[in-house]
One Martini backbone bead per residue (centre of mass of N, CA, C, O) as a GRO file, in nm:
protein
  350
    1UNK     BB    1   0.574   1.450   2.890
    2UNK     BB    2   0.353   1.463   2.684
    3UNK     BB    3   0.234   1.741   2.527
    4UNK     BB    4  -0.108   1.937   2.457
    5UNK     BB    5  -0.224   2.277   2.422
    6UNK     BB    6  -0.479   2.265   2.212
    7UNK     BB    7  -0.374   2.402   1.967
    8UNK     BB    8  -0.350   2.513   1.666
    9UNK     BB    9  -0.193   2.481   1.436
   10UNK     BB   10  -0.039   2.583   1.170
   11UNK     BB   11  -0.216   2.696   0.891
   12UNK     BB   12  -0.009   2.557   0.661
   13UNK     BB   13  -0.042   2.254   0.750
   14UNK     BB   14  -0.329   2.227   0.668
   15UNK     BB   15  -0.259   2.287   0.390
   16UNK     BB   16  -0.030   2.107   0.315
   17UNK     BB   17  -0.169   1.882   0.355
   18UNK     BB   18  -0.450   1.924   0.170
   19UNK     BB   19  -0.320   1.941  -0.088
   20UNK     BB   20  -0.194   1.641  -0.102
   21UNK     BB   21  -0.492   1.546  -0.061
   22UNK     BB   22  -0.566   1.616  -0.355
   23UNK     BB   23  -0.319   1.530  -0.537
   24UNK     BB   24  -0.392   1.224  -0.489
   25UNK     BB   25  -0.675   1.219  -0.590
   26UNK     BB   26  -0.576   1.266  -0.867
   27UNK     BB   27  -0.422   1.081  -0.952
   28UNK     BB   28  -0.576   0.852  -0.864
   29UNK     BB   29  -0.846   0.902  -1.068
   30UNK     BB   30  -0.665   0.909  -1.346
   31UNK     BB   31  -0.496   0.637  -1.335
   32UNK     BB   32  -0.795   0.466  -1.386
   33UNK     BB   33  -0.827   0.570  -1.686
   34UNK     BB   34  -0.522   0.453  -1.779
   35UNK     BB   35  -0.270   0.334  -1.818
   36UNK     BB   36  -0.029   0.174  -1.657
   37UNK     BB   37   0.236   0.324  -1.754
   38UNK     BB   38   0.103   0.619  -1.670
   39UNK     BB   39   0.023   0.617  -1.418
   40UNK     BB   40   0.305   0.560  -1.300
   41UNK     BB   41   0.427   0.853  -1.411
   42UNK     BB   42   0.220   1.013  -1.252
   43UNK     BB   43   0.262   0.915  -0.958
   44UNK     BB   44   0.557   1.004  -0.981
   45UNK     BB   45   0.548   1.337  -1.017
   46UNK     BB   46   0.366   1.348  -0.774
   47UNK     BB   47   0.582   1.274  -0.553
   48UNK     BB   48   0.785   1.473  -0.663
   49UNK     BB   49   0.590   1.727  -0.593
   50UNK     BB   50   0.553   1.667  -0.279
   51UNK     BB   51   0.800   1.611  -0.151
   52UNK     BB   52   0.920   1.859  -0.222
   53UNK     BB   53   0.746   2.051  -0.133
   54UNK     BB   54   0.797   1.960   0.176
   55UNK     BB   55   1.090   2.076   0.140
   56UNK     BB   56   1.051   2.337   0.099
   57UNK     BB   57   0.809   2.460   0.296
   58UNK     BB   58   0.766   2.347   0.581
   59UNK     BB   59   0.978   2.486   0.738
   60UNK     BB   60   0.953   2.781   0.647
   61UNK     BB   61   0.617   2.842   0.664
   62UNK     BB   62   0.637   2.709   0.968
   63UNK     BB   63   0.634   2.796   1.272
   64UNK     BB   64   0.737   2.810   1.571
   65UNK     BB   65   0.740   2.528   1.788
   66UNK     BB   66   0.781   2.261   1.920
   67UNK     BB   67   0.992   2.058   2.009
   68UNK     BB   68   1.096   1.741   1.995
   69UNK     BB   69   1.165   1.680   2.307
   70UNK     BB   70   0.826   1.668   2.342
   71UNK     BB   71   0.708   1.466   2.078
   72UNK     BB   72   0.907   1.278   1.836
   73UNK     BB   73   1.009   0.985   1.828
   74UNK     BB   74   1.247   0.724   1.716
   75UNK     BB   75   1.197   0.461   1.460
   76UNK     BB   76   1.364   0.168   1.317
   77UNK     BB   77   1.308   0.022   1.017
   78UNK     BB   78   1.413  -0.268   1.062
   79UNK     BB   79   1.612  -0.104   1.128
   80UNK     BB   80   1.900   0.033   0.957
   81UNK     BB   81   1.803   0.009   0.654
   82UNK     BB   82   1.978   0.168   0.445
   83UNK     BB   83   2.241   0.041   0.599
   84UNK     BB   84   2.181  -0.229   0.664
   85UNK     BB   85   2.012  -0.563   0.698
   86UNK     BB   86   1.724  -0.611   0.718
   87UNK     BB   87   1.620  -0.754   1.066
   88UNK     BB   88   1.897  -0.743   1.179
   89UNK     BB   89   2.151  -0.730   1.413
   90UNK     BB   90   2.282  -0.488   1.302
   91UNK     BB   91   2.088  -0.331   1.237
   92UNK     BB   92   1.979  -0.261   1.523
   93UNK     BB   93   2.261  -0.173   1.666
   94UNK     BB   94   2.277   0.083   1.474
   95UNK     BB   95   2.004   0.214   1.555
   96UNK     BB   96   2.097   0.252   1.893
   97UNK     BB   97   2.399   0.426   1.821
   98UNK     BB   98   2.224   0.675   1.629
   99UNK     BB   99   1.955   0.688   1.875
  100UNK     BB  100   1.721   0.557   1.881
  101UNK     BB  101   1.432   0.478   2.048
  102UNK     BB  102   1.387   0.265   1.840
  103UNK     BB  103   1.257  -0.026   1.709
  104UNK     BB  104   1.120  -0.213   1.392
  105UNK     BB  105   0.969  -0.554   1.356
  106UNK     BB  106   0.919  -0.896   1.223
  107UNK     BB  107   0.688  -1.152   1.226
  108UNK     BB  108   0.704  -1.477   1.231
  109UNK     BB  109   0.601  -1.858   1.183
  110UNK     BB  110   0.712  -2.160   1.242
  111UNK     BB  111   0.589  -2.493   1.217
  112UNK     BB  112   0.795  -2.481   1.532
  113UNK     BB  113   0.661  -2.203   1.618
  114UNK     BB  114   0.900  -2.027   1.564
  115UNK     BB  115   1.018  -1.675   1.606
  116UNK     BB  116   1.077  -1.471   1.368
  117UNK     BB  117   1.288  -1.219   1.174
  118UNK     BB  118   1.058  -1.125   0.935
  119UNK     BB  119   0.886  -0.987   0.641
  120UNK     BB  120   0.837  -1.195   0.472
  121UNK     BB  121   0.691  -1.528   0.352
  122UNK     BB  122   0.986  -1.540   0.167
  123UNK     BB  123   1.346  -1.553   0.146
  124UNK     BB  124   1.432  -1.463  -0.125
  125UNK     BB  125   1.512  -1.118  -0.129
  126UNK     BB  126   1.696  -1.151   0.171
  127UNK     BB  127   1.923  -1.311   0.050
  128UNK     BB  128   2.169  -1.387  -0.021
  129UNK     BB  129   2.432  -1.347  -0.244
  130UNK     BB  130   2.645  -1.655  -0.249
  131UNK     BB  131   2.512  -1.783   0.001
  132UNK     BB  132   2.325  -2.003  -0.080
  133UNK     BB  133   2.146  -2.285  -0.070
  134UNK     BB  134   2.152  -2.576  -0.203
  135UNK     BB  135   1.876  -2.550  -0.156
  136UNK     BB  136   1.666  -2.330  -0.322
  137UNK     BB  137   1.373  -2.430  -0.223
  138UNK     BB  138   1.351  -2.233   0.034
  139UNK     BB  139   1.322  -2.006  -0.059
  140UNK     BB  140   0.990  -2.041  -0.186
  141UNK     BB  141   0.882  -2.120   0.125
  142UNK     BB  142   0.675  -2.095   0.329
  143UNK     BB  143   0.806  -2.021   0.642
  144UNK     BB  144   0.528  -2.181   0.746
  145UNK     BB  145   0.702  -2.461   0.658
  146UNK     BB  146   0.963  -2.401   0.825
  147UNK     BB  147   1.230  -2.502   1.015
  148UNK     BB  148   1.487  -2.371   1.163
  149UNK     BB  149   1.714  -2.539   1.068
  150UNK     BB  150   1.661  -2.459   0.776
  151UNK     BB  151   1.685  -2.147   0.850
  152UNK     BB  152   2.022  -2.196   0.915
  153UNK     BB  153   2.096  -2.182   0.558
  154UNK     BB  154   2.040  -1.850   0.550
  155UNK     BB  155   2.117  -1.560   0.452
  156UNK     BB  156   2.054  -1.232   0.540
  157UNK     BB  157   2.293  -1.085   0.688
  158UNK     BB  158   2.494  -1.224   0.947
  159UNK     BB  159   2.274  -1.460   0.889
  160UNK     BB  160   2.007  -1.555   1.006
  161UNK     BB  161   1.711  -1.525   1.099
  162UNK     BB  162   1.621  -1.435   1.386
  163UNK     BB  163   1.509  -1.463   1.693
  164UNK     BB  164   1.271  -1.296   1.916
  165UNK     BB  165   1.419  -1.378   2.157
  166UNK     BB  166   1.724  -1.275   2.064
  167UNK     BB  167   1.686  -1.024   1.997
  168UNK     BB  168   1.508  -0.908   2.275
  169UNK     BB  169   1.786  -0.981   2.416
  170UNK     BB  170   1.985  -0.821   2.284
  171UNK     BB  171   1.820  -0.524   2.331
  172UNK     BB  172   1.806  -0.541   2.641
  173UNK     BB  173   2.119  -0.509   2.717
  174UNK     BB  174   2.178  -0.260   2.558
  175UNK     BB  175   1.856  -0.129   2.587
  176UNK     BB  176   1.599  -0.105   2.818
  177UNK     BB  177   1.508   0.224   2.719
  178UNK     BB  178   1.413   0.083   2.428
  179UNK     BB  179   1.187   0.017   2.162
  180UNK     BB  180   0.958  -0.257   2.038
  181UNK     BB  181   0.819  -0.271   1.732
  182UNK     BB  182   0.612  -0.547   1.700
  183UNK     BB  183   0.529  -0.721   1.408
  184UNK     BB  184   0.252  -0.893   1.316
  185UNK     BB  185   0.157  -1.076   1.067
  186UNK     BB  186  -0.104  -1.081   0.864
  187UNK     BB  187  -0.299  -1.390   1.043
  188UNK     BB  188  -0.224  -1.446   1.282
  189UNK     BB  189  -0.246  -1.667   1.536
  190UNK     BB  190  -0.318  -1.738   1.884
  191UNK     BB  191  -0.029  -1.892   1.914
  192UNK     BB  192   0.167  -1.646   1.821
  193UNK     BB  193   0.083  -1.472   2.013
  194UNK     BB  194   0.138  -1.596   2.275
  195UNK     BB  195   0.421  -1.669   2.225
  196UNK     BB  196   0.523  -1.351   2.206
  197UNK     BB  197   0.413  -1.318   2.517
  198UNK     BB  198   0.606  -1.524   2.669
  199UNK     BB  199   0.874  -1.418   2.594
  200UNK     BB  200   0.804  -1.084   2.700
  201UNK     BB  201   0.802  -1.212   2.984
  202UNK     BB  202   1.051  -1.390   3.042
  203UNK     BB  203   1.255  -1.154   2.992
  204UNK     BB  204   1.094  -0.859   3.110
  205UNK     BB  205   0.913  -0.743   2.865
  206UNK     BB  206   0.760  -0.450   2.912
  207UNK     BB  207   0.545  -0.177   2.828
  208UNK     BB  208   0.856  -0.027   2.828
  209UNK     BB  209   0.975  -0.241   2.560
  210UNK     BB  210   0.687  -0.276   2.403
  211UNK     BB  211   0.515  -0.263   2.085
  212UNK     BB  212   0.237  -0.348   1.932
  213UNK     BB  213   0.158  -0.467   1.609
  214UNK     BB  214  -0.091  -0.471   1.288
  215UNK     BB  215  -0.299  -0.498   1.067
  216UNK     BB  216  -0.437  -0.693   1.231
  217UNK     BB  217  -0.707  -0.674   1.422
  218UNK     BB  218  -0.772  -0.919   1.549
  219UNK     BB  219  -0.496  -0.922   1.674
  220UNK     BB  220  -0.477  -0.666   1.827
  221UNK     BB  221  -0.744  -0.801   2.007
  222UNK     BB  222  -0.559  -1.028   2.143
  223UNK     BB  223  -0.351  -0.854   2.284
  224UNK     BB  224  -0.533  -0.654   2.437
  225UNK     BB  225  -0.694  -0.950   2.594
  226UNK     BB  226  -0.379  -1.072   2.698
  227UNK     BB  227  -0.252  -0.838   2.794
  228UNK     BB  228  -0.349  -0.499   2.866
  229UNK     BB  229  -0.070  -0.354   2.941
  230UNK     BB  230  -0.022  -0.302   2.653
  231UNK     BB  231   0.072  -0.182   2.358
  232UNK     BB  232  -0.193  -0.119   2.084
  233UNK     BB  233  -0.106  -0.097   1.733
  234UNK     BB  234  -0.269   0.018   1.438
  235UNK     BB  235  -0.237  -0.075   1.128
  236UNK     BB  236  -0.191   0.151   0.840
  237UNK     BB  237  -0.327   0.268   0.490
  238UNK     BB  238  -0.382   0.627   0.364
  239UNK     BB  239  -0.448   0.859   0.137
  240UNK     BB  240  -0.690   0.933   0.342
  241UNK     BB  241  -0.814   1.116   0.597
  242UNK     BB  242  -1.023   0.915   0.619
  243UNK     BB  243  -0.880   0.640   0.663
  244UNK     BB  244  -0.750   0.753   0.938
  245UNK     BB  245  -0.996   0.768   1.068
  246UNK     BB  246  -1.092   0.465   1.034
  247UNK     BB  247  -0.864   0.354   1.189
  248UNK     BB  248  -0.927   0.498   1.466
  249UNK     BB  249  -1.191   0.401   1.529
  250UNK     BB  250  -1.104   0.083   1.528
  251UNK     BB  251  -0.941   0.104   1.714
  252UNK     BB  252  -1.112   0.246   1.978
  253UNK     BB  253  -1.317   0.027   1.966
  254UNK     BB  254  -1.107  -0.200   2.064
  255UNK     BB  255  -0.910  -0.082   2.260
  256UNK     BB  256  -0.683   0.070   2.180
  257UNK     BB  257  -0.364   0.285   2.177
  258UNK     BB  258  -0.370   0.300   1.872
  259UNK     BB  259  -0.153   0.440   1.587
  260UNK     BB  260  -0.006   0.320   1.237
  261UNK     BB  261   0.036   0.507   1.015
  262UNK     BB  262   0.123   0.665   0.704
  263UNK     BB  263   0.349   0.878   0.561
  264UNK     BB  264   0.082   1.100   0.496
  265UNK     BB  265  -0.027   1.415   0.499
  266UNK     BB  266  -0.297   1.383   0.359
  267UNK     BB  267  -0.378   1.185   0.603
  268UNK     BB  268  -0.185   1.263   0.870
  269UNK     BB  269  -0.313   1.490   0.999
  270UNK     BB  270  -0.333   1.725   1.266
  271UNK     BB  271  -0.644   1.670   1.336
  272UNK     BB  272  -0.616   1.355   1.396
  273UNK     BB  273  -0.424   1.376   1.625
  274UNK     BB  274  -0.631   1.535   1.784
  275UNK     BB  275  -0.811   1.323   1.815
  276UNK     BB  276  -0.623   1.088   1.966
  277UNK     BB  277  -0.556   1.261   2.183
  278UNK     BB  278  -0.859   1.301   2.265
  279UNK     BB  279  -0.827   0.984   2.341
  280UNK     BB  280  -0.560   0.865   2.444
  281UNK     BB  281  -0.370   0.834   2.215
  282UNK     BB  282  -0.157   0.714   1.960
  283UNK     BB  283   0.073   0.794   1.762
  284UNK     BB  284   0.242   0.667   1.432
  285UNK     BB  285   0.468   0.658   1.190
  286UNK     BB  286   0.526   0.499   0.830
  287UNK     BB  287   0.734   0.371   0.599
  288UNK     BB  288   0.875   0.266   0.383
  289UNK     BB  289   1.115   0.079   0.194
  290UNK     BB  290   1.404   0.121   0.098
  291UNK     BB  291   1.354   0.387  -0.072
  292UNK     BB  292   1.125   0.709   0.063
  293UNK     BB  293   0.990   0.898  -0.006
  294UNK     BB  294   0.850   1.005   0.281
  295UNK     BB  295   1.156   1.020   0.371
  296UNK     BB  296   1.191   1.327   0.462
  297UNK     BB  297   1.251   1.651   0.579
  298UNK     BB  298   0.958   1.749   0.598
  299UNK     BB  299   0.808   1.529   0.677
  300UNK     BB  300   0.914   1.528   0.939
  301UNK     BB  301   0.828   1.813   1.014
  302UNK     BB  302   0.504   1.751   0.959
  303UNK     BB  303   0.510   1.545   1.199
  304UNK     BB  304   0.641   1.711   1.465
  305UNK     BB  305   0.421   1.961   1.387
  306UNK     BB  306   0.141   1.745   1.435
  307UNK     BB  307   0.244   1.517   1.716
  308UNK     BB  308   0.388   1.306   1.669
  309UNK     BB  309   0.490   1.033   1.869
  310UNK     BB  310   0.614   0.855   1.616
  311UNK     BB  311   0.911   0.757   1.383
  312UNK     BB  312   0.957   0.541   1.093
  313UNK     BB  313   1.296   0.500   1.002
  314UNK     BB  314   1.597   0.443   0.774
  315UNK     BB  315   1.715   0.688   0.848
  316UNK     BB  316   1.860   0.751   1.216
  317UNK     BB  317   2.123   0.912   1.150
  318UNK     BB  318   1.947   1.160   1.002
  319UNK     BB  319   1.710   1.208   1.202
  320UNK     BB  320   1.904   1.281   1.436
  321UNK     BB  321   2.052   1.500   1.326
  322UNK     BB  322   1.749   1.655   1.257
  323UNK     BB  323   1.670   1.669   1.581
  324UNK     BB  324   1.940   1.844   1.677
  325UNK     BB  325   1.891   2.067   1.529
  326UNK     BB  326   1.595   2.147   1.607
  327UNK     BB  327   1.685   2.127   1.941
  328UNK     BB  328   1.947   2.317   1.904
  329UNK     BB  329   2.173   2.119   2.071
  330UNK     BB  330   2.119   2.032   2.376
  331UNK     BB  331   2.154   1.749   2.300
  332UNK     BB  332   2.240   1.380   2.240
  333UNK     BB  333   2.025   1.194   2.135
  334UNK     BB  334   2.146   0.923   2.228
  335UNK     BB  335   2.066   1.028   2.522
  336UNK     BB  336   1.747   0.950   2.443
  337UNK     BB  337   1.478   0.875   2.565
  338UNK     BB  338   1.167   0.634   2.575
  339UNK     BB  339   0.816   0.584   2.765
  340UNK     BB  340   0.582   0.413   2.850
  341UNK     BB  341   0.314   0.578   3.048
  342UNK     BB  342   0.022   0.443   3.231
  343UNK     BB  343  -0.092   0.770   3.262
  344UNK     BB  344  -0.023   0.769   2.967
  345UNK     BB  345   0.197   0.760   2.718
  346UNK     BB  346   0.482   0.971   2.643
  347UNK     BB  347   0.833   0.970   2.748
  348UNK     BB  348   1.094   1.224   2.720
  349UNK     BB  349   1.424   1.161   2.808
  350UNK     BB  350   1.753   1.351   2.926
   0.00000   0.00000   0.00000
């Protein structure tokens, strides 16, 4: 079971979060006075000095702390999304070959009720090229217009885009101790909410196998009076330390079970960490869509020594590598399991 020693982390742990939100500020408020070209140049300079910083010395200069095992499981962005098309039942079960604790998805729902696997709100940018449907006009038709028939005619990377249902069963039957983060895409109405608990109830997919997220407050507060057994996190994205405070405020008061913000050191402080677990909330961190300034190994290190208890990355076969070399060698992490325990939080199990 998770533990938190309730001491303070190493004191550069804070620094280096502290620098990164000072960096982010500076950034934030030149840019805003500048044109949009220097804005945008300014911005990478900001990025590639931040995210080297903490490549170059998160681990160099931050004392050995808790291991791997026993702190931060890994969640696949979208499955191995680096290596294989978003969404998609291929990418999901690389992502569970690779190690990963388990997998996260994006749900939408279609005008004839279905929910698919997709994160966008229309087929465009995910749609295979040389493959598109001869009527070209479903890839821009707001996917809440469209019916599974024709969305059976679009392929998105070995096939059309799953449902919910075929996904959730399929990842059930390959490793029922592997977890799913199944993201409601804001605006859900409680059609939707319902809908995907009827299927995760159908299934037997119970809170040690699903983990619902959301950006939209309201959905999260739907699933969590609908659902009560389940683990339910609010998504957030803030580049300052207050934002992320306020995030979890926003999640406590509605009595969810925790949050999942962008993996931002100086947003995502150790602080921000310390302060949800001693409210039995769960912390979780995640990325952009791959290639990803924040997916990288200081990163993951900063997120670790943290006490972050979920990290959602684009590349599972490469950070299950480096949470093996973290934890020593001591197992395999393939063979590591994670599950949400009714009387804390997560349990990491070898």
């Amino acid at each position: 079971m998770v533990t938190h020693d309730g001491g303070s982390p190493p004191p550069m742990l804070d620094l280096l979060g502290w620098l990164a939100g000072v960096l982010g500020w500076l950034a934030g408020a030149t840019t805003a006075l500048v044109s949009s070209l220097l804005a945008e140049l300014l911005q990478r300079v900001h990025d590639l000095f931040v995210w080297r910083m903490f490549d170059l010395l998160a681990w160099r200069l931050m004392p050995a702390g808790r291991t791997l095992g026993c702190s931060m499981a890994l969640i696949a962005h979208r499955g191995a999304s680096a290596a294989h098309p978003e969404n998609t039942m291929r990418a999901m079960l690389a992502a569970l070959d690779a190690g990963a604790h388990g997998v996260e998805y994006d749900l939408q729902q279609l005008a004839d009720g279905t929910l698919i696997v997709l994160h966008d709100e229309t087929l465009r940018r995910t749609a295979r090229r040389g493959v598109l449907p001869a009527d070209d006009r479903l890839l821009d038709m707001p996917v809440g217009e469209l019916r599974l028939t024709e969305l059976e005619r679009v392929d998105v990377g070995g096939g059309s885009p799953p449902t919910f249902e075929r996904m959730l069963a399929t990842l059930l039957a390959r490793d029922s101790s592997r977890l799913s983060f199944a993201e409601l895409k804001r605006g859900s109405g409680g059609a939707m909410v319902a809908e995907a608990l009827r299927i995760a109830r159908k299934l037997g997919a119970g809170p040690q196998s699903v983990v619902w997220i959301s950006f939209d407050a309201e959905v999260c507060a739907q699933l969590k009076r609908a659902a009560p057994e389940y683990r339910v996190l609010l998504l957030g994205l803030g580049a300052r330390e207050h934002d992320v405070r306020a995030l979890l405020e926003r999640a406590h008061a509605l009595g969810l079970d925790g949050i999942d913000a962008g993996a931002h050191p100086g947003a995502l402080t150790p602080a921000v960490v310390r302060d949800a677990h001693a409210r039995g909330m769960l912390v979780a961190a995640w990325v952009y869509k791959a290639p990803a300034a924040n997916d990288r190994e200081g990163v993951w290190e900063y997120m670790h020594r943290a006490d972050v208890d979920f990290f959602t990355t684009n590349w599972p076969d490469t950070v299950a590598g480096w949470a093996d070399r973290t934890n020593g060698g001591r197992a395999p992490h393939a063979q590591t399991t994670a599950r949400i325990d009714p009387g804390r939080n997560l349990e990491i199990a070898r």
